[in-house]
N, C-alpha and C positions, 0 to 999 in steps of 0.2 A: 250257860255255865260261865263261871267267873276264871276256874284253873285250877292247879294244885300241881305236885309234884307226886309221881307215879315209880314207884319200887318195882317192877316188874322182874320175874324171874326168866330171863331170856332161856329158851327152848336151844339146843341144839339143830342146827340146820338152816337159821333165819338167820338174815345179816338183822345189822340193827337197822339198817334201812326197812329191813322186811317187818321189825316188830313196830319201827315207827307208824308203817303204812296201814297194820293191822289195828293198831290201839286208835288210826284216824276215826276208822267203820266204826270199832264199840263206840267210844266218844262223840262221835258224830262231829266230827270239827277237823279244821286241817290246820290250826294251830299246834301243832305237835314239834317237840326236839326231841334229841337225846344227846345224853353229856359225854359219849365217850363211847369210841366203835369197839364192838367184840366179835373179832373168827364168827363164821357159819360155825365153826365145831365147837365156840367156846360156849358155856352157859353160866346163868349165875345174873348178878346185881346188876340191869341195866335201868338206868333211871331216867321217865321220859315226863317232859315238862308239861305240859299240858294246856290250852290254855293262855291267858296268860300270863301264867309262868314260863312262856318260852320267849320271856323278854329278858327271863335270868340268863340266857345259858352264857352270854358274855362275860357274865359279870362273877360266875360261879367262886369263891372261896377257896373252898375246899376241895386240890388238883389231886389228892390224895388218893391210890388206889391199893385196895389188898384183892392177892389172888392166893389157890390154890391150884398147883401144875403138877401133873405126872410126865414123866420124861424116860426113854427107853434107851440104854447106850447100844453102842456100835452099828448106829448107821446114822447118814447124813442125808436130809433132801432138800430138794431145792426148793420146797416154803418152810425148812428148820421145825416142818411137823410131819405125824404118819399119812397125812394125806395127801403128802405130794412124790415125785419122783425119785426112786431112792438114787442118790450118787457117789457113794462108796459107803463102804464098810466096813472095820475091823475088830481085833481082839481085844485092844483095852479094854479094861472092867475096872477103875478108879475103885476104890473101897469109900465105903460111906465117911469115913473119917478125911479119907484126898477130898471129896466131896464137900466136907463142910470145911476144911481148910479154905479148901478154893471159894467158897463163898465167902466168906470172910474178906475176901480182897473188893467184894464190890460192894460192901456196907460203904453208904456214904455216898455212893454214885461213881460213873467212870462216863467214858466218852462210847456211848454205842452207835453202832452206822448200821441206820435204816434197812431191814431186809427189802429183797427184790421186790418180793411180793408183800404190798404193803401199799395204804393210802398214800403216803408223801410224794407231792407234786415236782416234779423237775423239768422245768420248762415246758408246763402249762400240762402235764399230760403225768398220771397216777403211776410210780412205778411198775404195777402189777399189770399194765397195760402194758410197757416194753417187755415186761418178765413174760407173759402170755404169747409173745414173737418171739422170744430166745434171745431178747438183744439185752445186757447187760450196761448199767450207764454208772457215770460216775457221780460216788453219793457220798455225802459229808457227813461225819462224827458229832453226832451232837450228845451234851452231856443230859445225862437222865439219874435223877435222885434215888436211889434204893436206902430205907432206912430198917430195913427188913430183911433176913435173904437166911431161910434155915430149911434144912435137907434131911428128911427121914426115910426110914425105910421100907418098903414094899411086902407081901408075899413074895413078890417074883427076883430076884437078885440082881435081874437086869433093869428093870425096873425102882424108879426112887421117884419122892412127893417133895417138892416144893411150898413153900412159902414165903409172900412174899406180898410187901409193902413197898410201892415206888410213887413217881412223878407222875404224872400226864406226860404223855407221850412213851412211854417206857414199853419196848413191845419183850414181850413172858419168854415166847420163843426161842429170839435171838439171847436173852439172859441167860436162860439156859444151857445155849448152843456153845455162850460165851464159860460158861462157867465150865461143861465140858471138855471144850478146849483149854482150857486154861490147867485143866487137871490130867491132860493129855490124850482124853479118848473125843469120839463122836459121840451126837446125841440126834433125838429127834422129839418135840412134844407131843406126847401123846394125849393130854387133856388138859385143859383148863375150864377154873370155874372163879368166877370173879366175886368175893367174897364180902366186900363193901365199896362204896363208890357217893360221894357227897352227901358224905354222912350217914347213910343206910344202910345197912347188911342184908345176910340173908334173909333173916328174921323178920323183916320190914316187907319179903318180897311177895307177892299175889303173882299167880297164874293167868294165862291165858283162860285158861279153863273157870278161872273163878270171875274173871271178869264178863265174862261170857255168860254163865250161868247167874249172875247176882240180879239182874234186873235193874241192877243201880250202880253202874261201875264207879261212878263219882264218889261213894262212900269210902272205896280204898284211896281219894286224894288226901296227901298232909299238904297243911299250909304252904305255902311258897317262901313264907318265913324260916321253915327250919331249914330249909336252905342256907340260909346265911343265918343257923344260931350261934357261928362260930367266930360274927363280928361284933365288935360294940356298940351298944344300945345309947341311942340318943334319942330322949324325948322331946318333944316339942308341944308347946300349947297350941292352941287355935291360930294365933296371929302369925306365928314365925312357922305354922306348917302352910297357911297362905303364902307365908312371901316366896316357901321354896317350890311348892309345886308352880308356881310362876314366874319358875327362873331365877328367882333374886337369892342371893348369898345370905345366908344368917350368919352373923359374927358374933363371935364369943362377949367378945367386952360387950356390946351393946344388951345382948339376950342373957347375960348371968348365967347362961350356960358353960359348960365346961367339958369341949373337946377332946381326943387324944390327940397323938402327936400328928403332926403332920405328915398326908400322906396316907395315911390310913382310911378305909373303907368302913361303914357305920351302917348298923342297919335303926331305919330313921321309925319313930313311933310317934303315934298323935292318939290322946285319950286309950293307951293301950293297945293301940289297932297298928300296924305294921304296914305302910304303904308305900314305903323308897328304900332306895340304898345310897347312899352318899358317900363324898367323901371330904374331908377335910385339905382345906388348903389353904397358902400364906396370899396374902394379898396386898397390895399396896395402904389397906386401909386397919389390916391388921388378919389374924386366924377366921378364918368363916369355914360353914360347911354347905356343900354345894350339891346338891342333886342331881343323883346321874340316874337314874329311872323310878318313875312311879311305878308301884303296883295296884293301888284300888282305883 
């Protein structure tokens, strides 16, 4: 098999480790990634490269992630969801309009600090590793992009639904927790489901189940190109896709092509067919564009 990029609808209860390991068995190959960890409890768009294509995951574009969250007020725990140990509780009950006020304040992004229990590494060792001893360590505020952040209403009164467009690395939970507190009560998440992710949505995603059952699971692969259909297209003839897949610069003035600015990532074409991603850069000799991975 050559690769492709795989929409998977992650199950509830499997890390992404666990869906990676499973889609190795159907595919038969241990060239497998995936672009972005989701909760055992979270489900929805996880997207695993397959392949080949697990030479993108570096180079991905598109950091862009939408989710939908439910969230239960008055209590708090210590993984900021209902699966973990509750540690207080109270009466607040924010009204859905405190609610979408307070959301409001993190359109744009703020500075979130990394929950306990969570992948990020602090001196060589996963937080959620010290969280699982009781030992708390000291964690820094990094900023995460929200261009998205709106809050409806439930059946239940204590219960409200999220939505929600952010960065790569933006963890659902602690947004939540955040937004919570910011409107004066506790929260705790109660689901998540991740709605798009490198360009794919729900709509895009196959099962377990179907991949299983198809006899052909390669049929649900798309290109490794639409991966990156979100960069600019540069063609190249025969001679000047020679000189790149062997290293050498094509530069504009010589090739009568015509670059974007500098700096910018380009997904590279030859006779139509998509085999690199590049990127443009200034050089002593003038703008060239420079090959940072093949893919055929």
């Amino acid at each position: 098999m050559t690769g492709g990029a795989l929409a998977l609808y992650k199950p509830a209860g499997f890390t992404s480790h666990d869906a990676a390991a499973k889609a190795r068995g159907i595919f038969k190959t241990k060239k497998i990634g995936h672009t972005g960890t989701l909760d055992p409890m979270a489900t929805g768009v996880l997207v695993l490269l397959i392949g080949s294509a697990a030479k993108a995951l570096s180079l991905l574009p598109d950091e862009t992630k939408s989710y939908r969250a439910r969230f239960v007020l008055g209590i708090s725990t210590d993984t900021q969801d209902v699966t973990g140990t509750v540690l207080r509780t109270d009466q607040a009950r924010p009204s859905l309009d405190d609610l979408r006020s307070a959301a409001e304040n993190f359109v744009g992004g703020y500075m979130q600090l990394p929950p306990m229990y969570s992948a990020v590494k602090i001196n060589g060792k996963k937080l959620y590793e010290y969280a699982r001893k009781g030992i708390e360590v000291e964690r820094t505020a990094r900023f995460v992009g929200i261009s998205e952040f709106e809050v409806s209403p439930t059946d239940d009164p204590e219960v409200f639904e999220a939505f929600v467009t952010c960065s790569k690395g933006t963890y659902i939970r602690t947004l939540l927790c955040d937004l919570a507190g910011h409107a004066g009560a506790l929260c705790a998440m109660s689901a998540l489901e991740r709605t798009a992710c490198c360009g794919f949505t729900l709509d895009d995603c196959v099962s377990f189940g179907e991949l299983e059952n198809s006899g052909d699971p390669e049929k649900f692969l798309s290109l490794t190109e639409r991966l990156f259909s979100s960069l600019p297209r540069v063609d190249l003839g025969d001679f000047h896709k020679k000189l790149s897949v062997n290293g050498q610069p094509v530069y504009e003035d010589r090739s009568g092509l015509v670059f974007p600015e500098t700096g910018r990532r380009v997904s590279m074409y030859s006779g139509e067919k998509f085999f690199a991603v590049g990127e443009v850069v200034m050089t002593d000799e003038g703008k060239a564009l420079k090959t940072l991975r093949q893919f055929d």
